[in-house]
C-alpha positions as a LaTeX table, in Angstrom:
\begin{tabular}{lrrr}
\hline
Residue & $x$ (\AA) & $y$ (\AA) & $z$ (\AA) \\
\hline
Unk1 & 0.00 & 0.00 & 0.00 \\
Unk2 & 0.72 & 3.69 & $-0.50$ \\
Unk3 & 0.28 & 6.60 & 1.66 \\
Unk4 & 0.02 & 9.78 & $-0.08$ \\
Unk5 & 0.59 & 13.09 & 1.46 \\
Unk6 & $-2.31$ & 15.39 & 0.32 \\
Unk7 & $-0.55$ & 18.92 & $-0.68$ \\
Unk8 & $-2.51$ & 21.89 & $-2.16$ \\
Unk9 & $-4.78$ & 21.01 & $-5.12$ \\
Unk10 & $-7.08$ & 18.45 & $-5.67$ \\
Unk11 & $-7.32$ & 14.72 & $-6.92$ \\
Unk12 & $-3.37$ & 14.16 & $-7.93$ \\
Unk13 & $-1.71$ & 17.19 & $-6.25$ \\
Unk14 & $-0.59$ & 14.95 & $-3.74$ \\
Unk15 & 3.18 & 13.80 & $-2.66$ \\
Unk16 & 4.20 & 10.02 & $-2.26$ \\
Unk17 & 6.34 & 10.19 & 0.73 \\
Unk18 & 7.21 & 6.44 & 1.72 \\
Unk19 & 6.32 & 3.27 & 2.68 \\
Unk20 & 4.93 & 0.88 & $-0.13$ \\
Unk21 & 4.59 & $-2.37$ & 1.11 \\
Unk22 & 5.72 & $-4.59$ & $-2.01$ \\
Unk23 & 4.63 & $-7.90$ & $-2.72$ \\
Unk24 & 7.31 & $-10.58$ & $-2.33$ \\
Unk25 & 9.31 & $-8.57$ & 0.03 \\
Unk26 & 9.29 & $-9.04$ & 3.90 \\
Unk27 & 9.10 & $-5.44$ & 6.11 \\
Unk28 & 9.87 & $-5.55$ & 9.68 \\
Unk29 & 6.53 & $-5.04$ & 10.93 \\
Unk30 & 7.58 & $-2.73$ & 13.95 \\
Unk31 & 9.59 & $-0.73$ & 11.34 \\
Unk32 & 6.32 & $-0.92$ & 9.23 \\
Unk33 & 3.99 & 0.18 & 12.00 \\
Unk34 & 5.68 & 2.60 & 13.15 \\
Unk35 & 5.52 & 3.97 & 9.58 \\
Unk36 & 2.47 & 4.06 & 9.07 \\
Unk37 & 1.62 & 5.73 & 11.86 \\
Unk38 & 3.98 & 8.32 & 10.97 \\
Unk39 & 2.74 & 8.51 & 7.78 \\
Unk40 & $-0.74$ & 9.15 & 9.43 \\
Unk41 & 0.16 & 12.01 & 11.07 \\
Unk42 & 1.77 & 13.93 & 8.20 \\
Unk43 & $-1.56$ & 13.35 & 6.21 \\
Unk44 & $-3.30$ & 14.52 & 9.40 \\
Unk45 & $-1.06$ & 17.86 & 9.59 \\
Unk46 & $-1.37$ & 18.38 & 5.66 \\
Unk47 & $-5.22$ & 18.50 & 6.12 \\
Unk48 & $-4.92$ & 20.53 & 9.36 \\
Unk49 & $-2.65$ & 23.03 & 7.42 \\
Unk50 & $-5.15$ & 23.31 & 4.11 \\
Unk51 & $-7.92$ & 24.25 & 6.28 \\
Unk52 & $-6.11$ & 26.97 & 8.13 \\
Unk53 & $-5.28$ & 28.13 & 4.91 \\
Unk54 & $-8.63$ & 27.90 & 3.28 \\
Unk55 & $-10.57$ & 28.85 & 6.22 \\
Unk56 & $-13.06$ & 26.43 & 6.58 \\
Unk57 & $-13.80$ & 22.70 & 6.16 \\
Unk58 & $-15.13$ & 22.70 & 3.21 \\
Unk59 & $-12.64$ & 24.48 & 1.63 \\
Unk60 & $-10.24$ & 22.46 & 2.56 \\
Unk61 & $-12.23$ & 19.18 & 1.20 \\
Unk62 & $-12.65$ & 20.64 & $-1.93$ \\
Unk63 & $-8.70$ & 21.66 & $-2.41$ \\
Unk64 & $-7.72$ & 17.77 & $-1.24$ \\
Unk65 & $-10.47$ & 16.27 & $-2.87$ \\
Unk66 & $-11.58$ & 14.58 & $-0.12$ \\
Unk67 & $-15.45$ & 14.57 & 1.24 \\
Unk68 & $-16.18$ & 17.39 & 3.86 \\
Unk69 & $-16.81$ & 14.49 & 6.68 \\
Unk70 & $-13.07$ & 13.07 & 6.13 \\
Unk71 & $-11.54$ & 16.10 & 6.57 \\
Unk72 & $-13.53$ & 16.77 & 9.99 \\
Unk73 & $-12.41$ & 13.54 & 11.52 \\
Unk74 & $-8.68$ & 14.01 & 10.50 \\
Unk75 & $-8.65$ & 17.42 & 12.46 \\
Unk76 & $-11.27$ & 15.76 & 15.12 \\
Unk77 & $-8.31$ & 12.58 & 15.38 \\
Unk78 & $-5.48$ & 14.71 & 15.00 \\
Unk79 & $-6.93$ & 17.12 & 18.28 \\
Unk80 & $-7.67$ & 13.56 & 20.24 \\
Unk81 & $-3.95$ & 12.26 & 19.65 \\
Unk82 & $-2.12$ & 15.76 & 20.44 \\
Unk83 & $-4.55$ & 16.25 & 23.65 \\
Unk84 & $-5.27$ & 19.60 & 22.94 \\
Unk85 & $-8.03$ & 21.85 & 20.71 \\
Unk86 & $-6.46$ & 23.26 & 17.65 \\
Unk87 & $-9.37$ & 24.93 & 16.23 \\
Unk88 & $-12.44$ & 27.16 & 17.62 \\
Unk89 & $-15.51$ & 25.90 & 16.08 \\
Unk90 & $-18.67$ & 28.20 & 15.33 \\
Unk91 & $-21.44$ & 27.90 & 12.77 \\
Unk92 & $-19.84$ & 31.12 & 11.04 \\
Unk93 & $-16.31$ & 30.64 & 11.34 \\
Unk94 & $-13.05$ & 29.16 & 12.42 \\
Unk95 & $-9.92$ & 30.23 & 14.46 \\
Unk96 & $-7.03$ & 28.80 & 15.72 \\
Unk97 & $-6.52$ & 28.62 & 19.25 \\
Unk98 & $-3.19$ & 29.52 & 20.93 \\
Unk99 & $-2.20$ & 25.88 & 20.90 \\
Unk100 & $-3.43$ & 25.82 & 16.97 \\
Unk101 & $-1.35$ & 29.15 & 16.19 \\
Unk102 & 1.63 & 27.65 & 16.99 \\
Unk103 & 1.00 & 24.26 & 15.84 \\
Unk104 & 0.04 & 25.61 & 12.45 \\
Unk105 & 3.49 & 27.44 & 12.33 \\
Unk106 & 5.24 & 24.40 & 12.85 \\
Unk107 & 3.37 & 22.24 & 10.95 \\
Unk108 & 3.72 & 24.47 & 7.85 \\
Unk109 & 7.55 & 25.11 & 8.21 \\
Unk110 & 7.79 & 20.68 & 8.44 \\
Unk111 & 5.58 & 20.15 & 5.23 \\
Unk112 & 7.34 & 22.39 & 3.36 \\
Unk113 & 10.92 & 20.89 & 4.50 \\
Unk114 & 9.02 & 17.61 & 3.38 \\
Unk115 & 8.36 & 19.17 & $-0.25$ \\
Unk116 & 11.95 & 20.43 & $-0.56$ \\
Unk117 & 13.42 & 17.04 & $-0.03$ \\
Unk118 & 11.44 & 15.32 & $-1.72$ \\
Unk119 & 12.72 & 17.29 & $-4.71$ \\
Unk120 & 15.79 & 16.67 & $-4.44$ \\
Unk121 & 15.31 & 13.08 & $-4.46$ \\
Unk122 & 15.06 & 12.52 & $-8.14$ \\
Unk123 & 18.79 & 13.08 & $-8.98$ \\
Unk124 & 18.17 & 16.20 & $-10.24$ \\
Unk125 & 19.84 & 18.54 & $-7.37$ \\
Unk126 & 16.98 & 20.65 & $-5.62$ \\
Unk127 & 14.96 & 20.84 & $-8.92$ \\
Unk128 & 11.68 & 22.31 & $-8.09$ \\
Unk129 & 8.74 & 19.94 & $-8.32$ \\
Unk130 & 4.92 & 19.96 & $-8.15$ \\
Unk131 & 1.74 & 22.51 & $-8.81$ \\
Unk132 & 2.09 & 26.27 & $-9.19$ \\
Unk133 & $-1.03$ & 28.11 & $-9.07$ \\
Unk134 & $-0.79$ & 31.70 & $-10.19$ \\
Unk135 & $-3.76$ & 33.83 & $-11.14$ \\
Unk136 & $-2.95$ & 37.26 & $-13.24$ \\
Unk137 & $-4.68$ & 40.23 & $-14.68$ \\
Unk138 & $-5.89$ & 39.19 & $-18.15$ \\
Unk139 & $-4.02$ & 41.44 & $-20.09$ \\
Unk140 & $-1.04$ & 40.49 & $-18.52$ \\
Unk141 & $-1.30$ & 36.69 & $-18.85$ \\
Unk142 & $-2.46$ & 37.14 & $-22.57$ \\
Unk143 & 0.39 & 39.76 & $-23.26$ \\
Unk144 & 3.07 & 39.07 & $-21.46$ \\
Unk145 & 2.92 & 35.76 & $-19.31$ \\
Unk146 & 2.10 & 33.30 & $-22.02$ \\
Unk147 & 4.80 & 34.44 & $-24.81$ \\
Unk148 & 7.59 & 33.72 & $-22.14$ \\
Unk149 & 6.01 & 30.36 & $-20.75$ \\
Unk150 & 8.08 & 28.23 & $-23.34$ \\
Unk151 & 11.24 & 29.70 & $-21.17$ \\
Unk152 & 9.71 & 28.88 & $-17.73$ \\
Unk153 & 9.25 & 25.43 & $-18.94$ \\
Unk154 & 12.30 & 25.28 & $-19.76$ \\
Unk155 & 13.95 & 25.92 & $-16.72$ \\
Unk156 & 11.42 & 23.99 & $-14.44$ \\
Unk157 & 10.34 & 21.34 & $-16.55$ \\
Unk158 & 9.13 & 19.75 & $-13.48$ \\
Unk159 & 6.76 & 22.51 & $-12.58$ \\
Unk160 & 3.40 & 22.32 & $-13.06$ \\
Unk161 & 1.68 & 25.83 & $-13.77$ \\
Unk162 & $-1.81$ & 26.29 & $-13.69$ \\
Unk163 & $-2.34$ & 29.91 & $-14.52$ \\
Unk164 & $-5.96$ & 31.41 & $-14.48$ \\
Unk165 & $-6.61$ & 34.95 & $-15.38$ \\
Unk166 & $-9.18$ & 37.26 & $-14.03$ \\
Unk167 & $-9.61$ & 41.64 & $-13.23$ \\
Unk168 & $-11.48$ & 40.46 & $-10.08$ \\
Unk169 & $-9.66$ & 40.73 & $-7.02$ \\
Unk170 & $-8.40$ & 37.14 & $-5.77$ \\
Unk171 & $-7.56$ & 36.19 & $-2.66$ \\
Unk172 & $-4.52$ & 33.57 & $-2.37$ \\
Unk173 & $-5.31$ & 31.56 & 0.69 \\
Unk174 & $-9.09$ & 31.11 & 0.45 \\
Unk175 & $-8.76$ & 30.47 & $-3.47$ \\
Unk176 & $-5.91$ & 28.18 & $-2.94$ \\
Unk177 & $-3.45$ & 30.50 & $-5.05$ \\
Unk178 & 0.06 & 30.59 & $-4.67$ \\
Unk179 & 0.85 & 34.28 & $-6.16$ \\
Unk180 & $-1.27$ & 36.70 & $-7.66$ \\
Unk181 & $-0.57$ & 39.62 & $-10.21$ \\
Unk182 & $-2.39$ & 42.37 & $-9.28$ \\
Unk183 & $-2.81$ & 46.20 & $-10.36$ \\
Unk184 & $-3.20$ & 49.06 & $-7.72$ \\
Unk185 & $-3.62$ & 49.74 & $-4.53$ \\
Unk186 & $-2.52$ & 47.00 & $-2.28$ \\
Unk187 & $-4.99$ & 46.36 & 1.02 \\
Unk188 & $-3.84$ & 43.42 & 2.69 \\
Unk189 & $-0.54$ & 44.32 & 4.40 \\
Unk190 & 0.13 & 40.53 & 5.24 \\
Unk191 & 1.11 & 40.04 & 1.58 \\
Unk192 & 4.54 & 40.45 & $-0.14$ \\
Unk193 & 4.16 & 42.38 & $-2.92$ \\
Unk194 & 7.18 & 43.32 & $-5.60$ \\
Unk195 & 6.55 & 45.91 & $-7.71$ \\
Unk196 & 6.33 & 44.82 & $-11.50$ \\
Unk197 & 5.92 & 48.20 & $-13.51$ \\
Unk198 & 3.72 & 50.97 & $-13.85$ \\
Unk199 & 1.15 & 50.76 & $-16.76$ \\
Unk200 & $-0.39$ & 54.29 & $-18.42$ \\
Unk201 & $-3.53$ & 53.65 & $-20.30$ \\
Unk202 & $-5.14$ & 55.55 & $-22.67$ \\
Unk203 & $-8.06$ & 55.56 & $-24.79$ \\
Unk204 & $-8.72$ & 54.19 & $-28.33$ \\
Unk205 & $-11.24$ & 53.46 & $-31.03$ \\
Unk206 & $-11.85$ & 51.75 & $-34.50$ \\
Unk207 & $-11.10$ & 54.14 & $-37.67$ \\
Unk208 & $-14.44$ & 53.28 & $-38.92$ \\
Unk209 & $-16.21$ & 54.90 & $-35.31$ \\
Unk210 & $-13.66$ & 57.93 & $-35.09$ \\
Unk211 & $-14.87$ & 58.57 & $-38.84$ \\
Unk212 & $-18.28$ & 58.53 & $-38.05$ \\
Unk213 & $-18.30$ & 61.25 & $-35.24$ \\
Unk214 & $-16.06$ & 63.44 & $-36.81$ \\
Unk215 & $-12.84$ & 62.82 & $-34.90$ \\
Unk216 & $-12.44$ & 64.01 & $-31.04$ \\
Unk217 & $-10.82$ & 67.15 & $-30.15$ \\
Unk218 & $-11.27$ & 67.99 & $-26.11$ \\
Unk219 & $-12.33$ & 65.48 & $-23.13$ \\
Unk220 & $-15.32$ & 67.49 & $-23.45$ \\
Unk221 & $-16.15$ & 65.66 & $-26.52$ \\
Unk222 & $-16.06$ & 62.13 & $-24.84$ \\
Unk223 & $-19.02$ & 63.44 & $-23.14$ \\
Unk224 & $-21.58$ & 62.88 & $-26.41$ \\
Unk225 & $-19.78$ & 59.64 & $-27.98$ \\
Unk226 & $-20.46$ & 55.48 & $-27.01$ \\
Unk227 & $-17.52$ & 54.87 & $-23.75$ \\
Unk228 & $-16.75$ & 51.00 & $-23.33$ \\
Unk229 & $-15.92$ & 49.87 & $-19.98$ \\
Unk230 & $-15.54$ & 46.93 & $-17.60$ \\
Unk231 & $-16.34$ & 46.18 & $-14.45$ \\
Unk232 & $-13.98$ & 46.58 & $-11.57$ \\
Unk233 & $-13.81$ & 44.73 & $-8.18$ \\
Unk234 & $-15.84$ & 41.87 & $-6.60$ \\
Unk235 & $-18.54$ & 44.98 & $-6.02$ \\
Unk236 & $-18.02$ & 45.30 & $-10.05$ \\
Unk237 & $-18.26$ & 49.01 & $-9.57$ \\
Unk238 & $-18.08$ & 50.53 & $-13.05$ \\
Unk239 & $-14.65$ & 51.52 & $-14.18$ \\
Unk240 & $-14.16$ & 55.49 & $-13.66$ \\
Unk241 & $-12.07$ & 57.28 & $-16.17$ \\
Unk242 & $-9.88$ & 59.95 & $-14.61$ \\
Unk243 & $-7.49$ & 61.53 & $-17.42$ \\
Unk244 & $-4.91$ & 63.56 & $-16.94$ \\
Unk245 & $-2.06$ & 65.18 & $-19.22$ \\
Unk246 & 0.49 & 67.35 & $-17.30$ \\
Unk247 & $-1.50$ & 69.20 & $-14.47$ \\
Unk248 & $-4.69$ & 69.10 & $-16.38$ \\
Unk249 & $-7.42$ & 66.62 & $-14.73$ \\
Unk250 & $-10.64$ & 65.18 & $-16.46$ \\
Unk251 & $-12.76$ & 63.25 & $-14.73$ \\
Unk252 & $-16.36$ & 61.44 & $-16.24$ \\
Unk253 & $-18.08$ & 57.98 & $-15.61$ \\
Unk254 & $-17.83$ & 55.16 & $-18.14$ \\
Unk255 & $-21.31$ & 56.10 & $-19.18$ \\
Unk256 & $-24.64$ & 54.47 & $-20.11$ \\
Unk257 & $-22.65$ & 52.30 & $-22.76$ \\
Unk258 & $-21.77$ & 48.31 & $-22.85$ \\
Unk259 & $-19.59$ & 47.72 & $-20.24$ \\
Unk260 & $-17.75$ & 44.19 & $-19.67$ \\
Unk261 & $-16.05$ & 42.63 & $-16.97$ \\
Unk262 & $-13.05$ & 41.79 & $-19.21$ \\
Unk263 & $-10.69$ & 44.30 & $-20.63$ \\
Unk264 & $-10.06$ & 42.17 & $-23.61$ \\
Unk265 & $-13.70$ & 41.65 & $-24.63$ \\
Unk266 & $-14.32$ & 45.20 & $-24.04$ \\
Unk267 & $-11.26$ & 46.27 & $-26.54$ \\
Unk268 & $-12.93$ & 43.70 & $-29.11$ \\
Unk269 & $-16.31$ & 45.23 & $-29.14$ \\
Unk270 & $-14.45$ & 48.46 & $-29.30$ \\
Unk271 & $-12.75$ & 47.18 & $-32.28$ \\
Unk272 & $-15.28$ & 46.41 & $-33.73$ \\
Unk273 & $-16.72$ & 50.14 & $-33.70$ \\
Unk274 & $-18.94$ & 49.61 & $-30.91$ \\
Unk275 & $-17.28$ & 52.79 & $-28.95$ \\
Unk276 & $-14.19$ & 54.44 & $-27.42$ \\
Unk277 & $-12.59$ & 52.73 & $-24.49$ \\
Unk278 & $-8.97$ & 52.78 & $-22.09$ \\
Unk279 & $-6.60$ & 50.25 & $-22.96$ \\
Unk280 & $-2.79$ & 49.32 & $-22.02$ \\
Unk281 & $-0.76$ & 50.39 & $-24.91$ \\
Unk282 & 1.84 & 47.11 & $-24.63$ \\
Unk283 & $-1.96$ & 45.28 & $-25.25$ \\
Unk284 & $-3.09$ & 47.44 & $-28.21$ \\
Unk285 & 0.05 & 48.19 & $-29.86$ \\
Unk286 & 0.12 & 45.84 & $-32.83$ \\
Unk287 & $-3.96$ & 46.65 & $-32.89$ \\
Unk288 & $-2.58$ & 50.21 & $-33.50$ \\
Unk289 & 0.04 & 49.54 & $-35.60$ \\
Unk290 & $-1.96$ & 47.18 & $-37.75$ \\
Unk291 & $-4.53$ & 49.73 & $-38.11$ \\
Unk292 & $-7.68$ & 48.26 & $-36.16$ \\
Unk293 & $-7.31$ & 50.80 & $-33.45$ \\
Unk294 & $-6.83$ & 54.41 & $-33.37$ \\
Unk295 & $-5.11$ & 56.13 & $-30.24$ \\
Unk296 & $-7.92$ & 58.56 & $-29.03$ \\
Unk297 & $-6.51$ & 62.41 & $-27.12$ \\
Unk298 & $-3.15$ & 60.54 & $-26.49$ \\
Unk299 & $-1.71$ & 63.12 & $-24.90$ \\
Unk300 & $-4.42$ & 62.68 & $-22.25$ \\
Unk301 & $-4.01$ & 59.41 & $-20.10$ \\
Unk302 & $-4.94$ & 57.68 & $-17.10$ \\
Unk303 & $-3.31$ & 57.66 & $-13.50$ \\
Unk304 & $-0.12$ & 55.18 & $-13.91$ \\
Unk305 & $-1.40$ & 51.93 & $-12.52$ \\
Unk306 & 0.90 & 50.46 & $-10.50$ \\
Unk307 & 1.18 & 46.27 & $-11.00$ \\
Unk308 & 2.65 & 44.07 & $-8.62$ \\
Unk309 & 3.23 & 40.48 & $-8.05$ \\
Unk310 & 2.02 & 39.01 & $-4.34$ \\
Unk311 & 2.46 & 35.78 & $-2.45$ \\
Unk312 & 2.21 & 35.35 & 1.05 \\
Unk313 & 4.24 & 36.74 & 3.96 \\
Unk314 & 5.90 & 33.65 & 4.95 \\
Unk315 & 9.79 & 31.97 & 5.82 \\
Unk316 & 8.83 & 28.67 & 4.41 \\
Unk317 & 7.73 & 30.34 & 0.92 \\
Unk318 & 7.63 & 27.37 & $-1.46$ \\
Unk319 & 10.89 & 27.10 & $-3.84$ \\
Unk320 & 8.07 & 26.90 & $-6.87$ \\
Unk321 & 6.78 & 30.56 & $-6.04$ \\
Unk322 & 10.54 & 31.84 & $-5.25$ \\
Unk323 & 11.48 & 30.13 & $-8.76$ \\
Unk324 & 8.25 & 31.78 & $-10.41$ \\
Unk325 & 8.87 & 35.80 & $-9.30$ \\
Unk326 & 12.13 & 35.94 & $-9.71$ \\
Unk327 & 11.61 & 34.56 & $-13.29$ \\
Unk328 & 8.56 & 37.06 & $-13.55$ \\
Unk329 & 10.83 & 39.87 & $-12.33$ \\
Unk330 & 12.75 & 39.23 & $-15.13$ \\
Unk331 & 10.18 & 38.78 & $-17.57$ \\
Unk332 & 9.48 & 42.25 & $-16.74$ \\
Unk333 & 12.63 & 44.01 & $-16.70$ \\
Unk334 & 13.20 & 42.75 & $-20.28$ \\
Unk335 & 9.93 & 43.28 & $-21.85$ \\
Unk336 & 10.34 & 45.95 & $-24.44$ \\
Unk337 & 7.07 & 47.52 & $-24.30$ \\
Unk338 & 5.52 & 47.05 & $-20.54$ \\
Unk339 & 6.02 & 50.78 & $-19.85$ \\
Unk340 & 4.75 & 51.86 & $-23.53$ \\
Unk341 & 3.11 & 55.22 & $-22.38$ \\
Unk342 & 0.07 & 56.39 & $-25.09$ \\
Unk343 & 1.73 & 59.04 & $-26.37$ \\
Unk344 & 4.97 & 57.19 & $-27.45$ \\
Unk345 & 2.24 & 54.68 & $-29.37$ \\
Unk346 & 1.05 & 57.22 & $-31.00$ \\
Unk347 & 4.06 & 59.04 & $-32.03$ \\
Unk348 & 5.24 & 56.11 & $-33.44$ \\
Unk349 & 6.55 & 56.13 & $-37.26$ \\
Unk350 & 3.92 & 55.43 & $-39.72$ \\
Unk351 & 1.17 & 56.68 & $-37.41$ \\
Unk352 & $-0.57$ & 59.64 & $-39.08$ \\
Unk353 & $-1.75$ & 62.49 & $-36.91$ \\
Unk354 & $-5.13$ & 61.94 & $-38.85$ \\
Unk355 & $-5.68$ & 58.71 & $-37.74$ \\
Unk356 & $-5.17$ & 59.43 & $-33.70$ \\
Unk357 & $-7.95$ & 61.01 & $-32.97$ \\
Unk358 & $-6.66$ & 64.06 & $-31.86$ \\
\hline
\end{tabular}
């Protein structure tokens, strides 16, 4: 038999960690015992672990696969054979108790010695192994993530990204993400977050639209013309445009037009002439330069954005999440058009004054 050490993720996101009993071969059975019992525990703490982390049971059965009653009984077990209460139970939430604080912190550092070993076991020295959850804004995963992957697994072949995209705010522990990229202001200060780059958006349009309502010359004129938006936020408060170009401030809703809670499906309907609408120039550039988009009052923008990558505040950060932001951090320093600004874009060579909207 195998014991399997349930890690985060579901169904196979688990670690084999010892003791198979063989046929044919004879196992001291004290040896064996004691084994198993060991291995008992460590599935025990692994569970304990993933619901602190998830905040709740069922949470935590979902992430391990595992039904919500199982997952109960290991903590319920695991309480019985340390003689103490880990966790305060109520109908609305959960919390550690003093005892479960520190257990949790010790429990956590031993797993994630476990993981790092087990690495290493494979000849390959300390090669990072196992699932990598990272969620990212969409425009960056489209844009910038997934052109460099082929490098990533490259150098950590044995990695196994899973990389969902989303504008919505995640949050790590209770979605069971490892890092998150993330633009703006950051809230929770029990996060690491490095600092990525700064992204300036501006506003754009299809030829065919701009044609139509005779070009725009002021902010003022946004006013009277079709604004695309999306939706920002869990709250998915409507995305407010505040421009600015030098001292100069311009402030209006997105307006009574389609608004989406994608950035990329908003920039397609606004492709295809449904309205005006903000945009990251590194997103829209060969748009622009292909002649699909036109850059609308570049010299007006929005607030720099700043974009950051986060990951939990902890010592026993996995070697997967170390391996993924520093490779990120270099992703970024050597992409040639993260900090495109929208007047650059539109100043570009073969870009007509006529055609920007200005």
């Amino acid at each position: 038999m195998t014991w399997w050490l349930p890690v985060e993720g579901k169904g196979t996101e688990a670690s084999v960690i010892g003791c198979e009993r063989k046929k044919n071969v004879v196992h001291n059975d004290a040896w064996f015992n004691n084994c198993e019992q060991s291995m008992d525990k460590l599935t025990a703490m692994a569970t304990f672990v993933k619901v602190v982390d998830t905040g709740s049971f069922t949470r935590a059965a979902d992430a391990l696969d595992l039904p919500k009653t199982r997952v109960s009984q290991r903590i319920s077990d695991l309480e019985k054979h340390l003689g103490v209460r880990l966790l305060n139970r109520t109908t609305r939430a959960l919390s550690l108790t003093d005892d479960g604080a520190a257990y949790f912190d010790k429990c956590k550092a031993l797993l994630q010695q476990i993981d790092e070993l087990e690495s290493t076991l494979s000849g390959e020295t300390a090669a990072p192994i196992g699932r990598l959850r990272v969620d990212s804004l969409v425009s960056i995963a489209r844009w910038v993530i997934a052109p460099k992957l082929h490098d990533f697994q490259a150098r950590y072949p044995r990695i196994q990204l899973r990389l969902s995209s989303s504008d919505r705010i995640s949050h790590l522990l209770e979605d069971g993400i490892d890092c998150t990229i993330r633009g703006g202001a950051l809230k929770d200060s029990s996060m690491i977050a490095r600092h990525l780059c700064d992204i300036q958006m501006g506003l754009y349009a299809s030829p065919d639209y701009l044609a139509s309502v005779g070009g725009v010359d002021t902010p003022d004129a946004l006013l009277q013309l079709k604004r695309i938006s999306w939706f920002s936020g869990r709250e998915r408060n409507p995305f407010v445009w505040e421009l600015e170009a030098g001292h100069a401030r311009f402030v209006l809703q997105s307006g009574d037009g389609m608004q989406f809670d994608e950035p990329d499906v908003a920039m397609s309907a606004c492709m295809a002439g449904s309205g005006i609408c903000p945009g990251a120039p590194f997103a829209v550039a060969g748009f622009v330069r292909s002649g699909r988009l036109v850059p609308v009052l570049p010299q007006w923008h929005f607030s720099p954005r700043p974009i950051h990558i986060v990951y939990p505040g902890s010592r026993h950060l996995s070697v997967r999440v170390r391996c993924f932001v520093n490779w990120i951090l270099e992703v970024f320093a050597a992409h040639g058009e993260i900090k495109l600004t929208p007047i650059a874009l539109a100043m570009e060579p073969g870009l007509s004054i006529t055609k920007q909207g200005v």
